[in-house]
C-alpha positions in Angstrom: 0.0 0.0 0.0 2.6 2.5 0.6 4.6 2.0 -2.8 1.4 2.8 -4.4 1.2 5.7 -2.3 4.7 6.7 -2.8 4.0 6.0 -6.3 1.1 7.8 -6.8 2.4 10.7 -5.2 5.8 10.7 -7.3 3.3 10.8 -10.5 0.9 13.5 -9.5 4.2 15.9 -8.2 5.8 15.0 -11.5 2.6 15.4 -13.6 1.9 19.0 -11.9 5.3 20.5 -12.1 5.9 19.1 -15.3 2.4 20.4 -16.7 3.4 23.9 -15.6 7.3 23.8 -16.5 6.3 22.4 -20.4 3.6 25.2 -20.3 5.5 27.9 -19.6 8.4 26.8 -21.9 5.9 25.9 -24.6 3.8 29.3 -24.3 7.7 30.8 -24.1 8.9 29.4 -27.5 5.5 29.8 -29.1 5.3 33.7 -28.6 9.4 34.1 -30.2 7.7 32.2 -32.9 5.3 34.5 -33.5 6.9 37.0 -32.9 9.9 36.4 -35.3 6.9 35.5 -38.0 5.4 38.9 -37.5 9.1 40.3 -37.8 8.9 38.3 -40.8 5.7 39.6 -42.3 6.3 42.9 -41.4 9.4 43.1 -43.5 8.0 41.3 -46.5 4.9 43.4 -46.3 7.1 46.5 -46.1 9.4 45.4 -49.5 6.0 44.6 -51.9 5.2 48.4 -51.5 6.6 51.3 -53.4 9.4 51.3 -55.6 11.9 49.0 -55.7 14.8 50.6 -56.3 13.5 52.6 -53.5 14.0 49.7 -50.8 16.7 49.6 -48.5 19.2 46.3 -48.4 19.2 45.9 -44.6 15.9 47.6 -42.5 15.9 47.9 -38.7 12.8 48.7 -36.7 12.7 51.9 -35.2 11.2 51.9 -31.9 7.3 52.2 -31.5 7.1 51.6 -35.1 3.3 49.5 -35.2 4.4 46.6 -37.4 1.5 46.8 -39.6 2.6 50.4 -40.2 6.3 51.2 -40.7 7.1 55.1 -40.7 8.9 56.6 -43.9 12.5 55.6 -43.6 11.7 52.5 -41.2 13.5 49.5 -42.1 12.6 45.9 -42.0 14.6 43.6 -39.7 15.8 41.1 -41.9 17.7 40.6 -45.5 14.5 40.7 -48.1 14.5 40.4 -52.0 12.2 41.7 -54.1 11.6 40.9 -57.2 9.0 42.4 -59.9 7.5 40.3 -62.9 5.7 41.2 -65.6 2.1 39.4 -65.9 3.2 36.6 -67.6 6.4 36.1 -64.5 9.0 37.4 -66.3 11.7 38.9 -64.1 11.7 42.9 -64.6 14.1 44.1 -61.7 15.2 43.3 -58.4 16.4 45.5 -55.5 20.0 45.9 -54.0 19.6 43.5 -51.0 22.8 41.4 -50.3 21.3 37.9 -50.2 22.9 35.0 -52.0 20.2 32.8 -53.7 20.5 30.3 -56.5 18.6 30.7 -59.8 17.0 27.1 -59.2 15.7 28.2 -55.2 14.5 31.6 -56.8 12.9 30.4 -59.5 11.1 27.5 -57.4 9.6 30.3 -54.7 8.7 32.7 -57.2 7.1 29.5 -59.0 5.4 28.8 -55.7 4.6 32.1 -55.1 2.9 32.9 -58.3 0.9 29.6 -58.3 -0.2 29.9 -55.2 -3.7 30.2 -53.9 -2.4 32.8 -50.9 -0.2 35.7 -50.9 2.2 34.6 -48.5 4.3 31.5 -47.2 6.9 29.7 -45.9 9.4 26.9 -47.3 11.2 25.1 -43.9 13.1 23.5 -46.7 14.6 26.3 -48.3 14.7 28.7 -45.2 12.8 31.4 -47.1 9.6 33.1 -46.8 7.8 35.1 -49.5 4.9 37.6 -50.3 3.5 38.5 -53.2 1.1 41.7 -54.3 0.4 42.4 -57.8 0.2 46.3 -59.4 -2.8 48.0 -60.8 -0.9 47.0 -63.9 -0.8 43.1 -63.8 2.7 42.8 -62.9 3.8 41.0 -59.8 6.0 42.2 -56.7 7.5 39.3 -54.8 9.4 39.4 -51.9 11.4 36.8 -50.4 13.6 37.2 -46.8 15.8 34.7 -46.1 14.5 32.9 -42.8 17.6 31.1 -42.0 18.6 33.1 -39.1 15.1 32.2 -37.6 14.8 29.2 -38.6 18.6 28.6 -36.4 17.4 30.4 -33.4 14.1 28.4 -33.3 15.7 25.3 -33.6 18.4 26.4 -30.6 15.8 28.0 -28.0 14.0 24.0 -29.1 16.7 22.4 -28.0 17.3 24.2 -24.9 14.1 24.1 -23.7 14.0 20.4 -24.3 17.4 20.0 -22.6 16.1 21.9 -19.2 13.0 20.1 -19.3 14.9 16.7 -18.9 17.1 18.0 -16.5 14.5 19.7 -14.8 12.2 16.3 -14.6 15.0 14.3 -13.6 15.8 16.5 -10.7 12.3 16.8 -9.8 12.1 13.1 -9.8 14.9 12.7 -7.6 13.4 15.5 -4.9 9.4 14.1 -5.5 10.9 10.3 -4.2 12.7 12.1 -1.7 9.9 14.3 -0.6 7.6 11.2 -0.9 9.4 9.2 1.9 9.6 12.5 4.4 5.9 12.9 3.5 4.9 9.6 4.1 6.6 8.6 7.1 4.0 9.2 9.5 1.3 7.5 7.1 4.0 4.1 7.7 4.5 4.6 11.2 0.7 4.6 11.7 1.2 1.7 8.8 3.5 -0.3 11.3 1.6 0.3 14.2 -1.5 -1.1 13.2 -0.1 -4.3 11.4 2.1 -5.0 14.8 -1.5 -4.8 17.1 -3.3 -7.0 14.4 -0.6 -9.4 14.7 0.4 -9.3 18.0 -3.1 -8.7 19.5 -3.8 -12.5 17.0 -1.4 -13.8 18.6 -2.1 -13.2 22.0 -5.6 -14.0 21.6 -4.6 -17.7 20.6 -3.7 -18.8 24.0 -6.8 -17.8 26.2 -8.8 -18.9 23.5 -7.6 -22.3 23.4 -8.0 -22.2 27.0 -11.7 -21.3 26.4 -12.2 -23.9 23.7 -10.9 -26.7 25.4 -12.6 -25.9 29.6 -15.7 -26.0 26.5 -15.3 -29.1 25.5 -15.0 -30.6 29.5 -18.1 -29.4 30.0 -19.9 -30.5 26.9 -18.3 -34.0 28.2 -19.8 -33.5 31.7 -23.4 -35.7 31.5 -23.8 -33.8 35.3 -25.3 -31.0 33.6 -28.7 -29.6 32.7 -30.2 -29.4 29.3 -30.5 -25.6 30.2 -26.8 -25.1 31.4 -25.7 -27.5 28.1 -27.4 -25.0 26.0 -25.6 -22.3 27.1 -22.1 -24.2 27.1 -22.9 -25.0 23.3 -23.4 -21.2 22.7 -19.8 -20.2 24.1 -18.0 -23.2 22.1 -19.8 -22.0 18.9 -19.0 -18.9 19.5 -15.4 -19.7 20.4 -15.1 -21.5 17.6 -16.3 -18.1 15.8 -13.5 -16.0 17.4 -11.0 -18.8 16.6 -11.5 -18.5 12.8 -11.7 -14.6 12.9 -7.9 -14.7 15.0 -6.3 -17.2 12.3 -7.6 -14.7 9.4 -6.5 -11.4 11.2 -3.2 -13.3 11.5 -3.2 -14.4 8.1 -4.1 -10.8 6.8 -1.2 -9.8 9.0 1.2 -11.9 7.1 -0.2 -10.9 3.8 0.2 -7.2 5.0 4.1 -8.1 6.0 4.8 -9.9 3.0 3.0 -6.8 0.5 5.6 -4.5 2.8 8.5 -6.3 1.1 9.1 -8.4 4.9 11.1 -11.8 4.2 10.6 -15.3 5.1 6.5 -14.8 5.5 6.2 -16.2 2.3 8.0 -18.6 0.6 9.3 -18.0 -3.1 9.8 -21.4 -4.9 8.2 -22.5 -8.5 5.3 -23.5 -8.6 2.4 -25.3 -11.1 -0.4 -23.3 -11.0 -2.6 -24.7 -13.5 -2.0 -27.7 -10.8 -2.5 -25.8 -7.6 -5.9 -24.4 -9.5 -7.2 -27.8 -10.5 -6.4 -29.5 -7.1 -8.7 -26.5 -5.4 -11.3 -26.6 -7.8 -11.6 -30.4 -7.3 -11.3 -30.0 -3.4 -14.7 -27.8 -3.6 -16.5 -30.3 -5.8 -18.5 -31.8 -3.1 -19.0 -28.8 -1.3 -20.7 -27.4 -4.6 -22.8 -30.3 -4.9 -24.0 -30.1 -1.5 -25.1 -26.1 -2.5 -26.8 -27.2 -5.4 -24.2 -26.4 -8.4 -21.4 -27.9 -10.0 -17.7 -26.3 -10.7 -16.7 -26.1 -14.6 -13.3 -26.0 -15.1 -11.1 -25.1 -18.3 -7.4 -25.3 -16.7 -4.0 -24.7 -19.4 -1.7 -26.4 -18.1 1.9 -25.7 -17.5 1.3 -22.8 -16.0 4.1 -22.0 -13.3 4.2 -19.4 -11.1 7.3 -18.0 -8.6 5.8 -17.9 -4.9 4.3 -19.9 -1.9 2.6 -23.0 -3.1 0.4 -22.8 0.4 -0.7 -19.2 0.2 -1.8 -19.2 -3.7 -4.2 -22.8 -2.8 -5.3 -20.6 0.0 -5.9 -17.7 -3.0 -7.8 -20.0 -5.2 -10.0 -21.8 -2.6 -11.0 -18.5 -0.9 -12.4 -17.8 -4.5 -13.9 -21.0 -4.9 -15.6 -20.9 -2.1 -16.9 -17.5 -2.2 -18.4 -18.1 -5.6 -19.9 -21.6 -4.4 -21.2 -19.6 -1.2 -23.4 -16.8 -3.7 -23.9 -18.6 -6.8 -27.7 -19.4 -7.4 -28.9 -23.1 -7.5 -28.4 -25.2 -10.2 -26.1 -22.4 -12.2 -22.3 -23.7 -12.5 -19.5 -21.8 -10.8 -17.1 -21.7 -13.8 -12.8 -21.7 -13.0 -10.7 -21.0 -15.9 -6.6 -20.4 -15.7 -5.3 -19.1 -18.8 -2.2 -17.7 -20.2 -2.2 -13.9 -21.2 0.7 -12.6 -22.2 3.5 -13.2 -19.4 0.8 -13.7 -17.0 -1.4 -16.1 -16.0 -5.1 -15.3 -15.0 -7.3 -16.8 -13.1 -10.9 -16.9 -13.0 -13.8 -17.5 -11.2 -17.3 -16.8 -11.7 -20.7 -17.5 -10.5 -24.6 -16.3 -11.1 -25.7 -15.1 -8.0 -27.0 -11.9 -6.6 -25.4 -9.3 -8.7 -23.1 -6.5 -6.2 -23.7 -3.9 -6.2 -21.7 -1.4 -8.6 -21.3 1.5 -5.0 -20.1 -1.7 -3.8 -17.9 -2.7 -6.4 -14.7 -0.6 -5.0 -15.2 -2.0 -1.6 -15.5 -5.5 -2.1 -11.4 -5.8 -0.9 -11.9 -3.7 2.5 -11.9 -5.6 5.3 -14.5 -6.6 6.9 -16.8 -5.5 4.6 -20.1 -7.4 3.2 -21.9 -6.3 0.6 -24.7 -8.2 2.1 -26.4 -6.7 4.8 -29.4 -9.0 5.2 -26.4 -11.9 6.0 -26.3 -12.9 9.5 -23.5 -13.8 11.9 -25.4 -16.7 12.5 -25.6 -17.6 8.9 -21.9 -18.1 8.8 -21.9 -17.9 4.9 -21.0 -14.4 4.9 -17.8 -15.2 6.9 -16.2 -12.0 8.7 -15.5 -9.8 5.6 -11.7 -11.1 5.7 -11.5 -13.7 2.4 -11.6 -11.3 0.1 -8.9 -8.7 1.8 -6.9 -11.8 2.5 -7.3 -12.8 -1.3 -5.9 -9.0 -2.0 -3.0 -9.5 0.2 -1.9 -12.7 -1.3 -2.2 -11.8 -5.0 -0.8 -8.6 -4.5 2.6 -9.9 -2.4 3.1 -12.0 -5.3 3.2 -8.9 -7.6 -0.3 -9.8 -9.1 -3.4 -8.3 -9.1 -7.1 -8.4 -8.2 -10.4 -7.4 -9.4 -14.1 -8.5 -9.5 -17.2 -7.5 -12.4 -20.7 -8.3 -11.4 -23.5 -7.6 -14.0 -26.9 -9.4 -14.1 -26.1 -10.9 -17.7 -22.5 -12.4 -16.6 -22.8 -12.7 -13.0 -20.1 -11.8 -10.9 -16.2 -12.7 -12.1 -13.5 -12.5 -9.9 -10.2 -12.3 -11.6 -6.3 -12.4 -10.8 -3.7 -11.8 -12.6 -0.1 -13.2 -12.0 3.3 -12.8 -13.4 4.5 -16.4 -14.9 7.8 -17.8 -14.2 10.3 -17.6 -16.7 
């Protein structure tokens, strides 16, 4: 429970801070990219005006200048050629500007320009942007500014910004688990506490109640007493026998808790057949499920092996057995299947019974929890709520996983899913 914690909390911290930090870098490099276009524009805008041979080679911005605009004299920001065609795009003239361009590149954008549906672009290819206007007289002024500068300076704040958000994420990852195990710390002392009084409270409940158990069974023996006082001496053992159960579960769940908590020794790790384990349960409940009216169905692979404690995962598959005999209505089969999916091996086990619930659906792991109100104590059949935490516990300390479906067309399926040995 506490990795998850620790692991959730890692994720949301990282998610959070890494939301904002790509945000703000993102909105960062977004703006200087639209604000070198506009540069861009602006220039291109300003060179398709007037004369040509009245454009300067190099334009700078004066300050306050509104870029849609530019005062007489203000100069673009950027090296821009403009060219003027005749109607049917034959070059007429071209202004002074100092920019290098090959007749193939030039003819290609003023191609592009002229065919063109709008009167502007950009070509990433050739690191060139163009604009176009045509004269009261037909004849065509193109304008084309060499983007490379922009072009390198995007690509370089890119890469920076990429660079510090890796950095950035990898040191945030390194505080978050950091911060995650000062955080937590009281949330796994209270952890500790309460898996110590389960288990040691279980344990010290054994020995008075074997006390209790056995002075119970002296005076069942004792013929000396009245019906009255035997029925009253039948009530404690019953309910001795009641407590007994409950203290060997919390103890289980205790072991289960130690073992999720990474404790070793509680479990044993050695490989083990599954699709064996599986059947051997199934066929250990079939009586019991005759008895209730129904029968088990099985579909079993075989050679299914699994790394863990061969004595813990029975106890797994008969607590599911048995649940789904306990609910399932008469004379509709409990159905265990044990399949391979992908590298792990699932098991499941489903019934037709009362359908849970879906508020109950999440809770159906807590401990003692019954979805069942009407069930009685006295009943026995709903147990102490324990089974299905216990089920949890083992499943999960064996780095598998648990979950149930319950729906009035396919019943209620229980089904776990466990890593397969290699």
């Amino acid at each position: 429970m506490l990795k998850n914690l620790r692991r959730k909390f890692v994720i949301i911290i990282m998610v959070l801070v890494g939301t904002v930090l790509i945000s703000v870098l993102g909105g960062s490099y977004v703006s200087t990219w639209q604000t070198q276009h506009d540069l861009a524009d602006d220039a291109l805008r300003h060179s398709v005006e007037g004369s040509i041979f009245d454009l300067p080679r190099i334009a700078i911005r004066e300050e306050g200048d509104h870029m849609d605009h530019p005062k007489d004299g203000a100069r673009a920001n950027m090296l821009v050629l403009a060219v003027d065609l005749d109607a049917n795009g034959v070059v007429l003239a071209t202004n002074d500007a100092p920019i290098v361009i090959d007749s193939t590149t030039l003819s290609n954008v003023i191609d592009t320009a002229l065919r063109s549906s709008a009167d502007t672009g950009w070509d990433d290819s050739l690191h060139v942007a163009w604009r176009r206007a045509q004269r009261t007289s037909g004849a065509w002024r193109v304008a084309i500014a060499d983007t490379s500068a922009i072009d390198l300076s995007l690509q370089t704040l890119a890469v920076k910004d990429l660079v510090i958000i890796f950095v950035a994420m990898g040191v945030l990852l390194i505080i978050s688990i950091c911060l995650s195990t000062w955080v937590l710390k009281p949330v796994a002392q209270a952890w500790e506490q309460q898996r110590r009084f389960v288990a040691d409270a279980s344990h010290e409940l054994k020995t008075p109640l074997a006390v209790i158990i056995a002075n119970m069974q002296i005076l069942k023996a004792d013929t000396s007493l009245s019906s009255e006082s035997m029925r009253w001496v039948d009530s404690t053992a019953d309910e001795s026998a009641h407590m007994k159960n409950l203290v060997e579960e919390l103890l289980e769940l205790a072991r289960t808790d130690e073992s999720s908590a990474g404790a070793q020794g509680v479990m044993q790790r050695e490989r083990v057949d599954f699709s064996d384990l599986v059947e051997s349960s199934a066929l250990e409940f079939d009586a019991i499920a005759f008895e209730r009216g129904t029968q088990i169905d099985q579909s079993i692979e075989s050679g299914l092996f699994v790394q863990g404690d061969q004595e813990w995962l029975g106890r797994l598959c008969k607590i599911l057995i048995d649940n789904a005999c306990k609910y399932t209505s008469v004379g509709t089969p409990v159905t265990v299947t044990l399949a391979r999916e992908g590298r792990h091996g699932v098991l499941t086990v489903n019934n037709h019974g009362n359908v849970i619930d879906p508020k109950d659906l999440p809770h159906v792991f807590d401990r003692f929890y019954r979805t069942d109100e009407a069930r009685s104590r006295s009943a026995r059949t709903g147990g102490f709520g324990l089974g299905l935490a216990i089920a949890k516990g083992i499943a999960t300390s064996h780095g598998g996983d648990i979950s149930v479906a319950s729906t009035e067309q396919d019943g209620t399926t229980f089904k776990v899913s466990l890593p397969l040995a290699s």
